[in-house]
PDB file of the backbone (N, CA, C, O) and the ligand in Angstrom, with CONECT records:
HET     ZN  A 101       1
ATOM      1  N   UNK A   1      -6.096  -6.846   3.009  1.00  0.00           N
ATOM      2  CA  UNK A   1      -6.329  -5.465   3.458  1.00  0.00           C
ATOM      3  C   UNK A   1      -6.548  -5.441   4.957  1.00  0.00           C
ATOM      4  O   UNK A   1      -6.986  -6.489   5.433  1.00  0.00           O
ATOM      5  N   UNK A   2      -6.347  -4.541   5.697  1.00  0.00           N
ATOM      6  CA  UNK A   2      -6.532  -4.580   6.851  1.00  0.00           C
ATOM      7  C   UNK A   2      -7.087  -2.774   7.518  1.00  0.00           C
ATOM      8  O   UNK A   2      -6.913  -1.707   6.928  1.00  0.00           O
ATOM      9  N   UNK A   3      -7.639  -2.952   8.642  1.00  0.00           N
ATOM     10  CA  UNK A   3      -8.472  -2.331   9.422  1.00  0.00           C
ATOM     11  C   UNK A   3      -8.021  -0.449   9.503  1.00  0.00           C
ATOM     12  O   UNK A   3      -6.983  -0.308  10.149  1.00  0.00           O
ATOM     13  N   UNK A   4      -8.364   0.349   9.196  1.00  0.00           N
ATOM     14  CA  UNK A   4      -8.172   1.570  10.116  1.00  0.00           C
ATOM     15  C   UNK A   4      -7.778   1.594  10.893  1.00  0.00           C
ATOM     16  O   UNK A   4      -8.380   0.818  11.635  1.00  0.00           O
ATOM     17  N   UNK A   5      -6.648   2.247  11.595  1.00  0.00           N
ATOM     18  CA  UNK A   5      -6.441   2.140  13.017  1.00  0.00           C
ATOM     19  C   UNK A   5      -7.072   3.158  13.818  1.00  0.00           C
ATOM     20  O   UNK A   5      -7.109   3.060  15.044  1.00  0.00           O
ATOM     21  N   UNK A   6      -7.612   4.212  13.139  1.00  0.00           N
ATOM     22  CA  UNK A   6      -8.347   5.031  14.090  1.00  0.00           C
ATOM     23  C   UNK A   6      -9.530   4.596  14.765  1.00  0.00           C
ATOM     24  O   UNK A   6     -10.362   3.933  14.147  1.00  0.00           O
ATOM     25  N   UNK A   7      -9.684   4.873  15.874  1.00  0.00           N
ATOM     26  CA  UNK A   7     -10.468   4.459  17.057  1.00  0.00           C
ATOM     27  C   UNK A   7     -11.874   4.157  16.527  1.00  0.00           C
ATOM     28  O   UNK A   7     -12.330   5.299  16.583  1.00  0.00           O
ATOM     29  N   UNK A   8     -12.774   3.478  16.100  1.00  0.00           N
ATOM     30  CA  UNK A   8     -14.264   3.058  15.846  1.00  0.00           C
ATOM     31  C   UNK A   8     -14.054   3.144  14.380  1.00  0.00           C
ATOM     32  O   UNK A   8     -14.863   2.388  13.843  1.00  0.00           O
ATOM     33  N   UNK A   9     -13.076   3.932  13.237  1.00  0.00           N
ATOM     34  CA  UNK A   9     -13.166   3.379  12.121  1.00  0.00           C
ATOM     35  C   UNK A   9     -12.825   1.937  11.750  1.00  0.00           C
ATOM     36  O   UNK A   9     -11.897   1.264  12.199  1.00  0.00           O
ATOM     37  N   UNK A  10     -13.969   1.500  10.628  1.00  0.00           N
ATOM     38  CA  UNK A  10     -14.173   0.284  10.428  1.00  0.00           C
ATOM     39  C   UNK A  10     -13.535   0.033   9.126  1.00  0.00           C
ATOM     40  O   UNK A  10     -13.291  -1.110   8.742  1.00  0.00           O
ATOM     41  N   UNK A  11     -13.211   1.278   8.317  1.00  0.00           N
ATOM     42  CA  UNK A  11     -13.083   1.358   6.964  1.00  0.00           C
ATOM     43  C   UNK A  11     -11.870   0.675   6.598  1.00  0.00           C
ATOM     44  O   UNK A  11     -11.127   0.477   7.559  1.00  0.00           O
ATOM     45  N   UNK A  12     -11.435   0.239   5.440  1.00  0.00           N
ATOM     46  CA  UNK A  12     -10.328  -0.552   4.813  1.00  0.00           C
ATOM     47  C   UNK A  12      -9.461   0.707   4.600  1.00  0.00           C
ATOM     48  O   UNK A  12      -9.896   1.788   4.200  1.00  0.00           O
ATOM     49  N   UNK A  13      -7.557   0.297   5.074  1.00  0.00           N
ATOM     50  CA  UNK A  13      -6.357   1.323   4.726  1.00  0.00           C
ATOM     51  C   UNK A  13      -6.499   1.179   3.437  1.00  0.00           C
ATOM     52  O   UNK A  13      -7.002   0.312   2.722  1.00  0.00           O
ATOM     53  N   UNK A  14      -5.813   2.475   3.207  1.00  0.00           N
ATOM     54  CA  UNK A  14      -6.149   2.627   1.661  1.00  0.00           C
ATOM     55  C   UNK A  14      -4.580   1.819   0.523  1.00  0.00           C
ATOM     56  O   UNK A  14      -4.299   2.163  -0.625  1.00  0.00           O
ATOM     57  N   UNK A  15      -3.795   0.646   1.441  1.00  0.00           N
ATOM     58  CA  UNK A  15      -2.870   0.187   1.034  1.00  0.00           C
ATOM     59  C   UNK A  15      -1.989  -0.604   1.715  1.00  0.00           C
ATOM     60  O   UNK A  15      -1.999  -0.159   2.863  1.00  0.00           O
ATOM     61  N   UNK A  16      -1.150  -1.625   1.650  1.00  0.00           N
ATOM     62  CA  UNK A  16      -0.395  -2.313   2.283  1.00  0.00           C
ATOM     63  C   UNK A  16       0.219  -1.998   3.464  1.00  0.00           C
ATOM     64  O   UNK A  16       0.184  -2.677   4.490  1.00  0.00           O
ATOM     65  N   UNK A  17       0.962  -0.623   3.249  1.00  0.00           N
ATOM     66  CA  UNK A  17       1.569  -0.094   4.055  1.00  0.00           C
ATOM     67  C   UNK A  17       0.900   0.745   4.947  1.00  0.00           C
ATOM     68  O   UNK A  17       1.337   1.075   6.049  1.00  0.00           O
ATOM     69  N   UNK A  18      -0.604   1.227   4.257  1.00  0.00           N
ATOM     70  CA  UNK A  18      -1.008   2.381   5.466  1.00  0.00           C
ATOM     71  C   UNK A  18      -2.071   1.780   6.474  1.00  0.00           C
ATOM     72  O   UNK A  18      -2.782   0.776   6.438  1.00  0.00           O
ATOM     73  N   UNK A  19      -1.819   3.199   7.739  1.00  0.00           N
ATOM     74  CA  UNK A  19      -2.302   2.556   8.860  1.00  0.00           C
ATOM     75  C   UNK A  19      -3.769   2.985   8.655  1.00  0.00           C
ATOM     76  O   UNK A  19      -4.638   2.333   9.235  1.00  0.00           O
ATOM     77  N   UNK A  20      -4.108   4.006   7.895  1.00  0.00           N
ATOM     78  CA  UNK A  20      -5.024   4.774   8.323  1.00  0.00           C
ATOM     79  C   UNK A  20      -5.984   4.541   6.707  1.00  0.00           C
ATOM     80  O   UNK A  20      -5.469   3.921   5.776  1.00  0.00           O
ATOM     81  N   UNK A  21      -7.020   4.984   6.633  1.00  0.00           N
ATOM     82  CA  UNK A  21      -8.328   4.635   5.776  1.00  0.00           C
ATOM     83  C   UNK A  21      -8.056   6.107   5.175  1.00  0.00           C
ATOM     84  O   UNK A  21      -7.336   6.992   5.638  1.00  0.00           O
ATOM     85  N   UNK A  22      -8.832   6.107   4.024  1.00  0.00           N
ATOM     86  CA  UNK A  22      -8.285   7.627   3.180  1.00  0.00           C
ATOM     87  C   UNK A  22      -8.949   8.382   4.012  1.00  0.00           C
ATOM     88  O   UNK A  22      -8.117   9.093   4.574  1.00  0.00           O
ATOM     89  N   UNK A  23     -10.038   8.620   4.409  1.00  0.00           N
ATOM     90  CA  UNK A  23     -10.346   9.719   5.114  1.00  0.00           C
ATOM     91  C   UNK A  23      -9.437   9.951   6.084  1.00  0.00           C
ATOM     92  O   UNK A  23      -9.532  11.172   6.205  1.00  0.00           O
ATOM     93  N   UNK A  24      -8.489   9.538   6.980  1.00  0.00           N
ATOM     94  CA  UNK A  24      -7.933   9.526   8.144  1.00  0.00           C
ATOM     95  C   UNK A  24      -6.445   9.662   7.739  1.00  0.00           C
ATOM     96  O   UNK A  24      -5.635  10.118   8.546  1.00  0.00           O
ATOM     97  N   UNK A  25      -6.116   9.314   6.631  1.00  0.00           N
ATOM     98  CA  UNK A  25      -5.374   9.418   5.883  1.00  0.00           C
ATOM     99  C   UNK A  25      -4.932  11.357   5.627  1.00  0.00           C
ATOM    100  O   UNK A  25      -3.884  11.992   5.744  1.00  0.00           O
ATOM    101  N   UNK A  26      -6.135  11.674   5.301  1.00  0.00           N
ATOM    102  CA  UNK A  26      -6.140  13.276   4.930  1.00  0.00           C
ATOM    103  C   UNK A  26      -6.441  14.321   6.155  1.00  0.00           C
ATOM    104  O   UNK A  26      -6.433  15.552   6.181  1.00  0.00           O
ATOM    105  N   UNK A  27      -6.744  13.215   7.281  1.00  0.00           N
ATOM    106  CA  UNK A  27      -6.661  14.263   8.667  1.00  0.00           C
ATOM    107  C   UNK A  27      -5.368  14.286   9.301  1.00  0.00           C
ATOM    108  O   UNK A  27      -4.887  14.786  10.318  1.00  0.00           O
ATOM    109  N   UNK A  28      -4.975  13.572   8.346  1.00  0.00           N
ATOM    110  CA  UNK A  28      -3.049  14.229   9.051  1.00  0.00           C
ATOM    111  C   UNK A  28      -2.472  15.182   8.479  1.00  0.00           C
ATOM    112  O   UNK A  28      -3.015  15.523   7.428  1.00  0.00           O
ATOM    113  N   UNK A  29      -1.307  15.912   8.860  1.00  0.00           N
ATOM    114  CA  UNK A  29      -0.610  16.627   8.593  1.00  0.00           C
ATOM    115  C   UNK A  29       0.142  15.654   7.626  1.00  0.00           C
ATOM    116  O   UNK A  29       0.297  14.492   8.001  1.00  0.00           O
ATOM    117  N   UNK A  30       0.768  16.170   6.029  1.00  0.00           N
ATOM    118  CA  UNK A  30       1.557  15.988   4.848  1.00  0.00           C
ATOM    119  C   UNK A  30       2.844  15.160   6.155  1.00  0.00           C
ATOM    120  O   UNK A  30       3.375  14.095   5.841  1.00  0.00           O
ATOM    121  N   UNK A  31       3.084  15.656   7.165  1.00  0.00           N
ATOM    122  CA  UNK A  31       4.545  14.978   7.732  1.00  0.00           C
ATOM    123  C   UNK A  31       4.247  13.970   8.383  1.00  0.00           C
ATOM    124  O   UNK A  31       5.073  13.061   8.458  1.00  0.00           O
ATOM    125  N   UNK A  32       2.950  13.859   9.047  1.00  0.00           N
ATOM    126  CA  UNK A  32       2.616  12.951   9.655  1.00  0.00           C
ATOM    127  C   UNK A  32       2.523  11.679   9.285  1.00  0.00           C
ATOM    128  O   UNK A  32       2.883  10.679   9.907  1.00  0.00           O
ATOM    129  N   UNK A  33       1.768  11.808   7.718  1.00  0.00           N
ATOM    130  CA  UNK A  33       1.417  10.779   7.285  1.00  0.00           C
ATOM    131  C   UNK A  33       2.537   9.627   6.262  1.00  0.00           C
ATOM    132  O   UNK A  33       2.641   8.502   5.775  1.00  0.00           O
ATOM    133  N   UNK A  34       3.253  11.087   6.457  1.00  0.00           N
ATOM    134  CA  UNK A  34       4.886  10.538   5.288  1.00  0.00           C
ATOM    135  C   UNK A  34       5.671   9.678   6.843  1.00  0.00           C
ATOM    136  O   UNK A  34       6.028   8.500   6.836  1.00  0.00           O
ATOM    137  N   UNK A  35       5.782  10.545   7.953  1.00  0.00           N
ATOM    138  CA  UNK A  35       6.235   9.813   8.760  1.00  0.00           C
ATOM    139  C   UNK A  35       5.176   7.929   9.427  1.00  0.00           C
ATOM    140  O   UNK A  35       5.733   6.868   9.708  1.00  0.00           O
ATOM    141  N   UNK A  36       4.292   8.099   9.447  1.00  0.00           N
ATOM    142  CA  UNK A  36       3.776   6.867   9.633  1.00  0.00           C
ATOM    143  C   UNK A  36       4.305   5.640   8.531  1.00  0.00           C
ATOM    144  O   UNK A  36       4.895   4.588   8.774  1.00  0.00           O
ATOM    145  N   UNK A  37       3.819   6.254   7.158  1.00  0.00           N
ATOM    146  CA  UNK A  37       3.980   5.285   6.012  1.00  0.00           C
ATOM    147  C   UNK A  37       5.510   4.977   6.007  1.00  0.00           C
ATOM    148  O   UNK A  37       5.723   3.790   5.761  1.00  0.00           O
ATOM    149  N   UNK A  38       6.630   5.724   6.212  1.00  0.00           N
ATOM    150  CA  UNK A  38       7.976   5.191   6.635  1.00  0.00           C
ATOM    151  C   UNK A  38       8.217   4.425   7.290  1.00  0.00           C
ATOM    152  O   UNK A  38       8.730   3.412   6.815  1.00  0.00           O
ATOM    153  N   UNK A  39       7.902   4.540   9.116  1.00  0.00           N
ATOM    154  CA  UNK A  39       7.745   3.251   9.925  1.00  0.00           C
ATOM    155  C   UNK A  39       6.957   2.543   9.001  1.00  0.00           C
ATOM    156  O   UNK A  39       7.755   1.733   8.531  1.00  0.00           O
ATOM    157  N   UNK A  40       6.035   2.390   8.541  1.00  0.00           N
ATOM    158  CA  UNK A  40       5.525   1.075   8.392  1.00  0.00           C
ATOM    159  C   UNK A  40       6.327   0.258   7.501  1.00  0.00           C
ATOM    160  O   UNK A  40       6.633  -0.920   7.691  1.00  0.00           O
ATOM    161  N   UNK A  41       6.722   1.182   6.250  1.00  0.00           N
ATOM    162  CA  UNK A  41       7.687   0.198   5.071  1.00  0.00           C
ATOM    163  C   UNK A  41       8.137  -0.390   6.080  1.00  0.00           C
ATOM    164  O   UNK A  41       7.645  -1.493   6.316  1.00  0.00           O
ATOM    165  N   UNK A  42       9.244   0.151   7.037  1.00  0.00           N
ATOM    166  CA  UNK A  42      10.691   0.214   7.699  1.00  0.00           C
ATOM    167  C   UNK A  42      10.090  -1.285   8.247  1.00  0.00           C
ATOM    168  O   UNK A  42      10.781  -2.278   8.020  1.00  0.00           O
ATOM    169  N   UNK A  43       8.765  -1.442   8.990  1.00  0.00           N
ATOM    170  CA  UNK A  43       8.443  -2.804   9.688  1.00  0.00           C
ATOM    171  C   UNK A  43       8.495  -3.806   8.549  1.00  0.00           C
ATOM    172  O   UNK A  43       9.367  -4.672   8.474  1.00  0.00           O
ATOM    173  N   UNK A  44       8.006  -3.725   8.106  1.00  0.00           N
ATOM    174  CA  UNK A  44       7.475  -4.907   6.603  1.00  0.00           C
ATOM    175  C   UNK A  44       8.848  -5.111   6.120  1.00  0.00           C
ATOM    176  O   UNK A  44       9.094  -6.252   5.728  1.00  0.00           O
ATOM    177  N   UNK A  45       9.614  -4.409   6.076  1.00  0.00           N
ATOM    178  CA  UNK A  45      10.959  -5.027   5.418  1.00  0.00           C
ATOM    179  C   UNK A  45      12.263  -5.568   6.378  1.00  0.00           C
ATOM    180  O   UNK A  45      13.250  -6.266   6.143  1.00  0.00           O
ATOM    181  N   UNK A  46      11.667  -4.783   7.736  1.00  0.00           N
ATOM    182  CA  UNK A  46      12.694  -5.061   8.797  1.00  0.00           C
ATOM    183  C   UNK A  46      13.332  -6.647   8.284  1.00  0.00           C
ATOM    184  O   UNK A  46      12.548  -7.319   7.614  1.00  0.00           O
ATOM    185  N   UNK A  47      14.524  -7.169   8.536  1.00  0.00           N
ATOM    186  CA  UNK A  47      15.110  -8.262   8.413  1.00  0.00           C
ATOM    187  C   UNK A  47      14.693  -9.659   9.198  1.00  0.00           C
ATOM    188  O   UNK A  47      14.345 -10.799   8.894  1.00  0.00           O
ATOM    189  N   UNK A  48      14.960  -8.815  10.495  1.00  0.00           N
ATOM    190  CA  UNK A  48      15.154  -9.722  11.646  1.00  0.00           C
ATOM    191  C   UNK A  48      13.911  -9.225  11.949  1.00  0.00           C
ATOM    192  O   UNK A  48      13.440  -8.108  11.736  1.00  0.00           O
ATOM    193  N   UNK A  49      13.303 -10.476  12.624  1.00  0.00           N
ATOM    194  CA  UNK A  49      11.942 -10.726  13.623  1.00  0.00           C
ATOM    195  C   UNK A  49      12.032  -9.611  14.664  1.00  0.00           C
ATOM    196  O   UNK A  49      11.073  -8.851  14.801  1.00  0.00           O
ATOM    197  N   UNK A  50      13.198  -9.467  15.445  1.00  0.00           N
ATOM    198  CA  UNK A  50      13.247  -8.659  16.994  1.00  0.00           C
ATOM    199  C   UNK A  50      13.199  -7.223  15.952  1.00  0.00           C
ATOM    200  O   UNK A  50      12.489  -6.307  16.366  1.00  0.00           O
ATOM    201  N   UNK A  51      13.776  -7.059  14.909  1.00  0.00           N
ATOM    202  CA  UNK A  51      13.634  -5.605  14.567  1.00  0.00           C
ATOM    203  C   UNK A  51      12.228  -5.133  13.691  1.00  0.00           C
ATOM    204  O   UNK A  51      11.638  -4.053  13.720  1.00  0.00           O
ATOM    205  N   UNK A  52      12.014  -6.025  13.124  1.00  0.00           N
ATOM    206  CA  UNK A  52      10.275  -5.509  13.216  1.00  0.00           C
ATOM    207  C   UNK A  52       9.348  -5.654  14.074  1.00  0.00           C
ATOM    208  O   UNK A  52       8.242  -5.208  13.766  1.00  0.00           O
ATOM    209  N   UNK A  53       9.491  -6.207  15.180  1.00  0.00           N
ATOM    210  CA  UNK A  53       8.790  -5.947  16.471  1.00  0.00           C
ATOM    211  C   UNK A  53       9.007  -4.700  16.978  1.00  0.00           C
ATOM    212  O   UNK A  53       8.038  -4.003  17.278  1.00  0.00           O
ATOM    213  N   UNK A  54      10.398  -4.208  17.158  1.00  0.00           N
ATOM    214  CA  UNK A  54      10.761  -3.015  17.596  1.00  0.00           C
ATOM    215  C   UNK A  54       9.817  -1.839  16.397  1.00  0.00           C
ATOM    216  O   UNK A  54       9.047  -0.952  16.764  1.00  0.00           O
ATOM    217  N   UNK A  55      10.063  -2.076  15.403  1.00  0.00           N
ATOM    218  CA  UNK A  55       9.557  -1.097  14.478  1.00  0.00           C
ATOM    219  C   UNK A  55       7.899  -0.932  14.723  1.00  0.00           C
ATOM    220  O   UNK A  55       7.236   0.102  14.637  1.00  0.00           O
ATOM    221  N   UNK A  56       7.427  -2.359  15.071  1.00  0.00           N
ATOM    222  CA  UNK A  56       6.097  -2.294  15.238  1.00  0.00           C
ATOM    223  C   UNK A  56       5.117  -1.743  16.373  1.00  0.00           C
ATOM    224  O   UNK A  56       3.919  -1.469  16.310  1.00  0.00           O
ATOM    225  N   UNK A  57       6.111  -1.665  17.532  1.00  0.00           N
ATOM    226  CA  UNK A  57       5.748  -1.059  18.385  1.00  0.00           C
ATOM    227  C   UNK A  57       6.032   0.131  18.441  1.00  0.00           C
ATOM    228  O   UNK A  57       5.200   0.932  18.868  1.00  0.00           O
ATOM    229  N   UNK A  58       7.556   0.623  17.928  1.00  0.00           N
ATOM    230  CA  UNK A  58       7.364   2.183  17.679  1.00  0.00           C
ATOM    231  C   UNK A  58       6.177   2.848  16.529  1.00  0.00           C
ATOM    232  O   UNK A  58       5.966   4.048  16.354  1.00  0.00           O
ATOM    233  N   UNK A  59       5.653   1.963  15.989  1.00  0.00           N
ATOM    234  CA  UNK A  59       4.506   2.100  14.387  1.00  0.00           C
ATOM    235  C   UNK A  59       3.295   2.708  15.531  1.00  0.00           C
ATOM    236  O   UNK A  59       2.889   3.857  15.707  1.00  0.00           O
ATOM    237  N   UNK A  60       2.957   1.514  16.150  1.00  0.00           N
ATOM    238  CA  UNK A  60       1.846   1.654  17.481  1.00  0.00           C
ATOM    239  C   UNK A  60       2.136   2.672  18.315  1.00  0.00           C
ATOM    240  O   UNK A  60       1.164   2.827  19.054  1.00  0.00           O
ATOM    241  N   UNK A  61       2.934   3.389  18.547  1.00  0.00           N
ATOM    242  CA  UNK A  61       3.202   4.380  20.109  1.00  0.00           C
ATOM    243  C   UNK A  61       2.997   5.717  19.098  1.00  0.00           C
ATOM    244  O   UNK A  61       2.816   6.782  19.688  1.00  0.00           O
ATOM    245  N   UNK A  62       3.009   5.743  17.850  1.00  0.00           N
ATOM    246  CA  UNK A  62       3.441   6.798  16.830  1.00  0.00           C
ATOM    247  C   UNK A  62       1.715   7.007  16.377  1.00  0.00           C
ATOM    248  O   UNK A  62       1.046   7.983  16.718  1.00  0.00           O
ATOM    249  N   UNK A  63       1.360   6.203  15.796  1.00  0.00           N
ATOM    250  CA  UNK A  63      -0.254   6.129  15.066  1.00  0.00           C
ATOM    251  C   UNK A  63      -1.064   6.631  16.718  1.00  0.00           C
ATOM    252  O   UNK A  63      -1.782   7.630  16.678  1.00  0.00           O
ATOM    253  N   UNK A  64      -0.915   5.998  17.890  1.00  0.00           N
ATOM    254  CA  UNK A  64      -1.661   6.499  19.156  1.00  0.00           C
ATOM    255  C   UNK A  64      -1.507   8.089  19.248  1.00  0.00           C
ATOM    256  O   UNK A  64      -2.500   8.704  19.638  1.00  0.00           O
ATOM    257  N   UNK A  65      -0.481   8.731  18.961  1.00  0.00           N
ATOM    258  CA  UNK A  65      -0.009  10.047  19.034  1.00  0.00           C
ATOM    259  C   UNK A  65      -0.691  10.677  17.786  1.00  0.00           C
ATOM    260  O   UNK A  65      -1.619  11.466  17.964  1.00  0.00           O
ATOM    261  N   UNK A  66      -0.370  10.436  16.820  1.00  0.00           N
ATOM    262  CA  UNK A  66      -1.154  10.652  15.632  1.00  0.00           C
ATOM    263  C   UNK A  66      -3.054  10.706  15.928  1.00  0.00           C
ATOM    264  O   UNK A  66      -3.922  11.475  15.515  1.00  0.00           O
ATOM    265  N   UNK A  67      -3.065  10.350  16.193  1.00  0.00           N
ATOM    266  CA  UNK A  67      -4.479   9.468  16.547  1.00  0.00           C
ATOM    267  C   UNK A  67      -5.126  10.919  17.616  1.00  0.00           C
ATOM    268  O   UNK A  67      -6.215  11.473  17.463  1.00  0.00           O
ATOM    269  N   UNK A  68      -4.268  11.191  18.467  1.00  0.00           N
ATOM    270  CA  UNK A  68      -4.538  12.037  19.565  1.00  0.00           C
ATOM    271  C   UNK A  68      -4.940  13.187  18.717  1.00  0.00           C
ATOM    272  O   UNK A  68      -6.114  13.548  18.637  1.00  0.00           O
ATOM    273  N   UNK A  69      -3.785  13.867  17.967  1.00  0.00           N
ATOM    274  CA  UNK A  69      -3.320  14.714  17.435  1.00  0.00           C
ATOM    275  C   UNK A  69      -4.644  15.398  16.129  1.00  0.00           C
ATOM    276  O   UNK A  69      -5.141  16.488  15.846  1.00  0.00           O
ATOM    277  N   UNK A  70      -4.718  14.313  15.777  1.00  0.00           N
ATOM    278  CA  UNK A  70      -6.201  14.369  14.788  1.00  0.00           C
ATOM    279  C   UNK A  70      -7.723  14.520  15.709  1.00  0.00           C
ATOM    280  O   UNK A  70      -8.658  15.021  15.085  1.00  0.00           O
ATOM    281  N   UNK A  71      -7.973  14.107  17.139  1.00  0.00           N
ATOM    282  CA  UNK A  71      -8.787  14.245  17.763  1.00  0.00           C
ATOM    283  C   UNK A  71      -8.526  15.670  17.697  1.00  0.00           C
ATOM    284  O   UNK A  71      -9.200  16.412  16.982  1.00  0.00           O
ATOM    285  N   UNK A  72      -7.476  16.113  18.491  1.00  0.00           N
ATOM    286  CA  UNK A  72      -7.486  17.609  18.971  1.00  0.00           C
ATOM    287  C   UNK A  72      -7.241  18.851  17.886  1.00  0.00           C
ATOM    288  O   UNK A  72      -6.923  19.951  18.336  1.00  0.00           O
ATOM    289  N   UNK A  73      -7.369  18.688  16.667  1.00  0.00           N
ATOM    290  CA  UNK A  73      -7.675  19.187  15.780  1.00  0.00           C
ATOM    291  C   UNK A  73      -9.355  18.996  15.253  1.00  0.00           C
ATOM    292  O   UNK A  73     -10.124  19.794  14.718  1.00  0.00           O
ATOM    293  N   UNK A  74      -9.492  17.784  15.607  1.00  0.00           N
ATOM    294  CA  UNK A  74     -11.038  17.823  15.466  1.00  0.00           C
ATOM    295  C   UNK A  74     -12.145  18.716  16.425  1.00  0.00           C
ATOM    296  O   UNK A  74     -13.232  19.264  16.242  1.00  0.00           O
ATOM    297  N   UNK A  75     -10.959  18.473  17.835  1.00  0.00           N
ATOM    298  CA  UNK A  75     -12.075  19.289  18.681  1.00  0.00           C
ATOM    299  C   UNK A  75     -11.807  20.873  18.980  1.00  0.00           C
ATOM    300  O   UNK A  75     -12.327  21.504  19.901  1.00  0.00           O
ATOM    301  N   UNK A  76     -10.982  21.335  18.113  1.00  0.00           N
ATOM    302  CA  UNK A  76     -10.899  23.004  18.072  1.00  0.00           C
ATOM    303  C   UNK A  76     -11.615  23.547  16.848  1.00  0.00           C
ATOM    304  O   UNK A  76     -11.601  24.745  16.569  1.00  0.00           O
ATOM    305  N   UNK A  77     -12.379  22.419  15.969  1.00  0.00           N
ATOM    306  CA  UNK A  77     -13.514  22.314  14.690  1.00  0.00           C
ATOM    307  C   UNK A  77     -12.660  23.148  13.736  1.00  0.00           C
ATOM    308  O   UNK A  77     -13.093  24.090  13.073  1.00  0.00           O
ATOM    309  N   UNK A  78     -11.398  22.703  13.737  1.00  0.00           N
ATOM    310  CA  UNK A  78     -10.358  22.978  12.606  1.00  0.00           C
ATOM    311  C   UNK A  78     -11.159  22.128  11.451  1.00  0.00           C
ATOM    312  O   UNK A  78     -10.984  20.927  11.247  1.00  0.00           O
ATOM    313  N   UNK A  79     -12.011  22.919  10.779  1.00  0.00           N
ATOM    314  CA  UNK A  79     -12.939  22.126   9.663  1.00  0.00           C
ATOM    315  C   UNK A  79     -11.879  23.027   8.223  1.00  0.00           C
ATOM    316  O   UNK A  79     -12.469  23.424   7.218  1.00  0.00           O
ATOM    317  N   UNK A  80     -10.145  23.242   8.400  1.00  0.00           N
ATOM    318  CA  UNK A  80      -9.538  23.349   7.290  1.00  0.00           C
ATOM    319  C   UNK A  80      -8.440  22.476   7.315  1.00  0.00           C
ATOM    320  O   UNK A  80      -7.248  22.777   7.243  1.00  0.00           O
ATOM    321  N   UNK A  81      -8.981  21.302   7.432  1.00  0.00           N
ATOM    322  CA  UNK A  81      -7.760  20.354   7.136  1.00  0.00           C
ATOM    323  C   UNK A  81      -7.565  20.256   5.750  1.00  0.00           C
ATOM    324  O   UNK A  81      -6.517  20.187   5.107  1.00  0.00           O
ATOM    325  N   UNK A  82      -9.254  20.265   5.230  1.00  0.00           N
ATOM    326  CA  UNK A  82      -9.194  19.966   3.446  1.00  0.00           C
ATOM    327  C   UNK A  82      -8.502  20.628   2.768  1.00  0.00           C
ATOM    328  O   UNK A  82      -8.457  20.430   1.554  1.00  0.00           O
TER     329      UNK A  82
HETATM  330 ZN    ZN A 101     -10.383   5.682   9.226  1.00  0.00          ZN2+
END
């Protein structure tokens, strides 16, 4: 299992493929989170070494944006994500 990627969460992803811990998981937008969990399959199965690097860094430039995106919904106290 591996780490949350959101910034100071400590919590376990809720799965192989995801980046994010269930709570963080449900502060995305339905597209967001379908789009993350895609890159990620897309890395894990990539073939070639150079193309899951590529995938992995577009995974990373994508979850940072994501990441933003969930702050600034947090700080307009959009408390209807649920
Ligand atoms: Zn989290």
């Amino acid at each position: 299992m591996s780490v949350c990627r959101f910034p100071a969460c400590e919590s376990e992803t809720g799965g192989r493929d995801a980046v994010f811990c269930a709570d963080h998981h449900f502060a995305c937008t339905r597209a967001e989170a379908g789009f993350l969990l895609r890159i990620s399959i897309s890395a894990r199965r990539a073939e070639s070494p150079a193309d899951r690097e590529h995938l992995r860094e577009q995974l990373n430039g994508y979850v940072a944006q994501t990441v933003r995106k969930i702050q600034e919904r947090q700080d307009k106290g959009a408390s209807s994500v649920a």
